[in-house]
N, C-alpha and C positions, 0 to 999 in steps of 0.2 A: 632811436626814438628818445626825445629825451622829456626831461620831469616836467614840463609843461607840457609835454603833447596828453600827458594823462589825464591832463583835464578835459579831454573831450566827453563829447556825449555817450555815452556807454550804450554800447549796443548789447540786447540778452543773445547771450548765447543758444545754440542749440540743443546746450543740457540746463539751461536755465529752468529749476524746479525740480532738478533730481538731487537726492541729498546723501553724502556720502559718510560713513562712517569708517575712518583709518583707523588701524590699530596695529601699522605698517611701521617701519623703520628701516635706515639704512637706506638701499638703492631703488632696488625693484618693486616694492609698495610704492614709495616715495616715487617714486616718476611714474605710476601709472595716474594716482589720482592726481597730481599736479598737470596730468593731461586730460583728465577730466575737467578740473578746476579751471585752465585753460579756457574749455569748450562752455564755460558758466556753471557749472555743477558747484553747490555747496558741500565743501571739504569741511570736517570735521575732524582733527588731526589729536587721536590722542595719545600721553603723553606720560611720562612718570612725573610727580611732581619734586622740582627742583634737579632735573636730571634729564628730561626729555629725549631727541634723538639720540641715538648712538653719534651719529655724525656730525650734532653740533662743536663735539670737542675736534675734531678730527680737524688738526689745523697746526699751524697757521697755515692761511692766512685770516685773520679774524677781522669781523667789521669794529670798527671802532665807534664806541657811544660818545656820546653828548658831549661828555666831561673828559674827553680823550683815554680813556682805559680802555682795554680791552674785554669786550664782549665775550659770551660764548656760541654768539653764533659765526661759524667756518664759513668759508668759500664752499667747499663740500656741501653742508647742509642746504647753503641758500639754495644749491642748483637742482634740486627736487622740491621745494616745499612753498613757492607763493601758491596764493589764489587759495590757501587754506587759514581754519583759525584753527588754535589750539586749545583746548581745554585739558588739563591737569589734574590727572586720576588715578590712584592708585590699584589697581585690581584684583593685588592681594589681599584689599579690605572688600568683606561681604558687601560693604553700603557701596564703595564705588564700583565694585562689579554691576552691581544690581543699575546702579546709574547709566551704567554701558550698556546694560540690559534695555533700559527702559529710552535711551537714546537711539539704540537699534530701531524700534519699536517708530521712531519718525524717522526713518532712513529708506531709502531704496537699496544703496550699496551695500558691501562691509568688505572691507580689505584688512587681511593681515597676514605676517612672516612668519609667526612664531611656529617651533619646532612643532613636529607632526604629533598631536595630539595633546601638547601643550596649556591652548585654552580650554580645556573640557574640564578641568579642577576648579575653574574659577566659572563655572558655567559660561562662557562664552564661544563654545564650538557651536559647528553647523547643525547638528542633532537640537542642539536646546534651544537656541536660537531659532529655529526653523519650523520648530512646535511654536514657541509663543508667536513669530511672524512669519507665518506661512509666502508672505510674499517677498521677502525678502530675499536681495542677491547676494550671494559667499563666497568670497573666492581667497583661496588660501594659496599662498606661496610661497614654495620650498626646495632644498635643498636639490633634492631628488623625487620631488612629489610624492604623497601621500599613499603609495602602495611602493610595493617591492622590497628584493633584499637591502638597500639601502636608505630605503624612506626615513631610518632614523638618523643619518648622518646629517651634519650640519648644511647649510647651505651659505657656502661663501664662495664670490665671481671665481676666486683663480681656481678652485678646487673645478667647480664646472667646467671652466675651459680646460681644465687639463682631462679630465676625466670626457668629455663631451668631444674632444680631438683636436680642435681648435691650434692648441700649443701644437700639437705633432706637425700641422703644416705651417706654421707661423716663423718666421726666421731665416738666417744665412742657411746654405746648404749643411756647412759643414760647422755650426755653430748651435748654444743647448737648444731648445723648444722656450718659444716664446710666446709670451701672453699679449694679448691686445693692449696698448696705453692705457685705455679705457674700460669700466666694467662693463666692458659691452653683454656677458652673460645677464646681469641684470639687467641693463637697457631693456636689451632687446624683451625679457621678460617684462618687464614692466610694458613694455606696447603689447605684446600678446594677452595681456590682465587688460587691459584698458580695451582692447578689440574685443575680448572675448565678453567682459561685462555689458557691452555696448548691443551685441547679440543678444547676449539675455536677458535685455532690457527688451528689447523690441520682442522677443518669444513673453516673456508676462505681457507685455502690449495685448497680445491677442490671445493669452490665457489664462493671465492671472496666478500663475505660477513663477516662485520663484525657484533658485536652485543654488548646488554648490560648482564651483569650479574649482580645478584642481591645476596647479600647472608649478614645474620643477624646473630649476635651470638648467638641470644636466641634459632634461628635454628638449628645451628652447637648445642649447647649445647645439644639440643634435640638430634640430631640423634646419639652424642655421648654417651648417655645411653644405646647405644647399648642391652647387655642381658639382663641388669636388666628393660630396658623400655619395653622389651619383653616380661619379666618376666609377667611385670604385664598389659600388652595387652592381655597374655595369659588365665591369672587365676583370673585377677581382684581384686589379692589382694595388697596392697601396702607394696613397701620394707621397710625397717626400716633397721636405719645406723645398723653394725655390725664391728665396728671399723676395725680392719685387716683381717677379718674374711670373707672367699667369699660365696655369696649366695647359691650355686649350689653345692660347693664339699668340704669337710671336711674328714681328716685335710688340711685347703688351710689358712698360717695366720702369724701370727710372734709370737714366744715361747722366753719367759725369758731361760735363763739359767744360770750357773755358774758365767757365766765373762761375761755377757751380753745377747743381742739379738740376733736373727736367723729369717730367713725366711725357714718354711715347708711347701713345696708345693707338696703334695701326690695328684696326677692325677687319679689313679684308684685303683681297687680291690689289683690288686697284689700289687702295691707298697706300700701298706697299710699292708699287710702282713709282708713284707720285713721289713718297715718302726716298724713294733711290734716285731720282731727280735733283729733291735740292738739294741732295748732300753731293751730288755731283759723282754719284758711283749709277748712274744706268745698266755697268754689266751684271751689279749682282741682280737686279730685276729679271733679267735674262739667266740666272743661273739655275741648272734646270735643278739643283737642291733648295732652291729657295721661292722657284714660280708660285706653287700653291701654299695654303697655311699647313695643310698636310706634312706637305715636305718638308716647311722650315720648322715642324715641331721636330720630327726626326734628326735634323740638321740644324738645331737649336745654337748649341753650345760653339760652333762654326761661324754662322750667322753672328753670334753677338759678338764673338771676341771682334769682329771683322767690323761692327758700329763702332762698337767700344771706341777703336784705335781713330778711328774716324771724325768720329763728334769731339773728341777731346779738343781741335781744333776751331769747335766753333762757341760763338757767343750767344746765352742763352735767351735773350730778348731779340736776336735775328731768327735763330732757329724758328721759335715758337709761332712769331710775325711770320713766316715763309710757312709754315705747319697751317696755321689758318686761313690763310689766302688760300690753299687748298684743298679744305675740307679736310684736313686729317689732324682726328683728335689728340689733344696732348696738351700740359701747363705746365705751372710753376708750382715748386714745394714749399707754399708760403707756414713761417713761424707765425704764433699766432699775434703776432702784434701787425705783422702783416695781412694776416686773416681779419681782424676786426679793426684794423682802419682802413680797410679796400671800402671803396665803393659799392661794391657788390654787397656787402653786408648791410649798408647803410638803407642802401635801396630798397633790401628785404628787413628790413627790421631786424633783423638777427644777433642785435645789442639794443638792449630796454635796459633802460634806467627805472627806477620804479621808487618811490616817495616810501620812505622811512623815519619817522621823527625821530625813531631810535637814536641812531645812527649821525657818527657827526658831521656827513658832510649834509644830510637829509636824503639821504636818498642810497641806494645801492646799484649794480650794475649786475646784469642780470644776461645766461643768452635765450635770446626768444623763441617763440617757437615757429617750428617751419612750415604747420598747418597754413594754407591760405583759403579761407573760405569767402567767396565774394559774398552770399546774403548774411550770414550768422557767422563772421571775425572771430578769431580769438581775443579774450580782452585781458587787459592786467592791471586787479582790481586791489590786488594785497600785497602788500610785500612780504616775503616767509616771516612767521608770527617768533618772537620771543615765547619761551615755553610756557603754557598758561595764559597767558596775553588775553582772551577769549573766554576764559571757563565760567568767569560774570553771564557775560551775554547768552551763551549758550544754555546755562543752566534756567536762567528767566525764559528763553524760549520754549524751553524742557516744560516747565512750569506751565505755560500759558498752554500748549498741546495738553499736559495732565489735566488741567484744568477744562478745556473742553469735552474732554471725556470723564468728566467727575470724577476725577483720582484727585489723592490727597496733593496738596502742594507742597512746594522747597519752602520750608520759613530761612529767616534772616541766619540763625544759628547755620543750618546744613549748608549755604550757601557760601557764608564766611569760612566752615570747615574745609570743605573742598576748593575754597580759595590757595593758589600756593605761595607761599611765602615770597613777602617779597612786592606781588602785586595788588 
């Protein structure tokens, strides 16, 4: 997508008029409301003043401003934080707490990370919270979620994945325990916050109650073991890593060849047949250790060495060509320069450019998101905010909500105070 396509006519989203209050950082906050914000929701992102994300510093690579210096906002940061504004607050100070307070107060949301009982000193847990706006929705994410014997430990992704299991099946057989490229512990937390808010949006719908949410990564981590946690719920026995190799179906893995790597991903009996055709081996299809999936999981390590030697002599843009002409699943291990100049991407939007004056080329690059909704789009309306960037505007809106309810207003002074430096 590129910077002029942003000019089109903006469609509201589906959460168009739900207003969210962050008080998130890092991964897992940061990518649930950015999927919100996504879906039209007003992101309210706040911030330390002169200091904001943790993960603006976390870099390079940095966007570069106007005047060619380097910026503080990362590659890292950008990729949780459009479709939000930021306002700049410190919540050490009674006044800006109180601010957060009364910000709360027009919110439907509130998201944050901080450690298990953390904001209760500065009044902004779910108890205090929750008395002045009964309606409001809390959800708190943490390390190990908000009960048990380790509710007080930190919460950072690689801790999760090791602790959650993750790393014990990730890896060469005979190589250490390996973590996902990605914080996929947070990811995925952050979508289960963003699902789970979205539910208790729709339960106040029809009751007028709000409530707290409570969700831990070491929890996410667990339930994202999905088959293989099943696995061994079922049979009691424990997985062990099989580098690219899948527990359950074989051949399911990544094959050398000629000019490189491939992914074969043989789903059943027949395609295993087919799959012993074009490599021009028919008897091992007939071999009675390898007829069913049954038997070639038993007969695993036999079976592969036996591709192995096989494919080495083929080239992987034939394989692949002969693999689809058949119905049987399998690609290419594309770097991601090849990832985001395919056409495939292009086709799905799954690279957005998004308008930045900041920034010196005007604009940032961005990856999209892979929601497709045909009547209510996703729209991409902000580019992630410089720290504060917002606290103006936000604070006059503050103002005009006070003000309909006869509460005192912001004068010029309070406004200018909690301005941050700078802007």
């Amino acid at each position: 997508m590129s910077v002029g396509d942003q000019k089109q006519k903006m469609v509201q989203g589906p959460l168009a008029g739900v207003r969210v209050l962050d008080l998130s950082r890092i991964l897992a906050g940061p990518t649930c409301t950015q999927l919100l914000g996504d879906l039209g929701a007003d992101i309210i992102k706040v911030e330390r003043p002169g200091v904001g994300d943790d993960t603006r510093t976390w870099g390079p690579p940095f966007v570069q401003n106007c005047d060619g210096s380097q910026s503080s906002e990362s590659a890292y940061y950008l990729s949780a934080n459009r479709n939000k504004r930021s306002i700049a607050l410190d919540i050490s100070n009674p006044d800006d707490a109180e601010t957060v307070r009364q910000l709360a107060e027009t919110c439907d949301l509130f998201v944050e990370n901080f450690k298990v009982g953390g904001l209760a000193k500065y009044g902004l847990d779910f108890a205090t919270l929750s008395a002045r706006c009964p309606q409001l929705i809390y959800c708190s994410i943490s390390g190990f979620g908000q009960t048990g014997p380790n509710a007080h430990r930190p919460g950072y992704d690689l801790l999760a994945q090791g602790f959650g299991g993750i790393m014990s099946l990730t890896g060469e057989p005979e190589g250490e325990p390996m973590k996902v490229a990605v914080g996929i512990s947070d990811v995925m937390t952050g979508m289960y916050a963003a699902t789970s808010l979205l539910a208790a949006l729709h339960h106040r719908g029809k009751t007028g109650e709000g409530q707290h949410i409570d969700l831990g990564l070491a929890d996410v981590q667990t339930a994202w073991l999905v088959n293989e946690g099943t696995n061994y719920l079922l049979s009691g026995k424990t997985p062990v890593r099989r580098g690219n190799q899948h527990p359950n179906i074989v051949p399911y893995q990544v094959f050398e060849v000629a000019d490189g790597h491939l992914i074969v991903a043989v789903g059943n009996d027949a395609q295993f047949v087919k799959f012993c055709a074009i490599i021009g081996r028919n008897d091992i299809a007939k071999d009675e250790r390898f007829i069913k999936n049954a038997d070639r999981l038993l007969n695993r390590e036999e079976l592969v060495r036996i591709l192995r030697l096989e494919l080495l002599g083929v080239r992987k843009a034939d394989l692949l060509a002969q693999m689809e002409a058949e119905g049987i699943p399998g690609g290419p291990i594309n770097t991601l320069p090849e990832l985001f100049g395919s056409e495939q991407v292009a086709a799905r939007e799954m690279r957005v450019s998004m308008q930045d004056k900041n920034a010196k080329s005007g604009h940032v690059e961005l990856i999209g998101n892979p929601a497709k909704l045909s009547k209510t789009p996703v729209t991409y309306r902000r580019a992630p905010p410089r720290c504060g960037a917002d606290t103006d505007e936000i604070l006059r809106e503050l103002e005009q909500f006070r003000a309909a309810k006869n509460m005192q207003d912001f004068d010029d002074e309070q406004v200018a105070r909690l301005r941050p430096a700078g802007e």
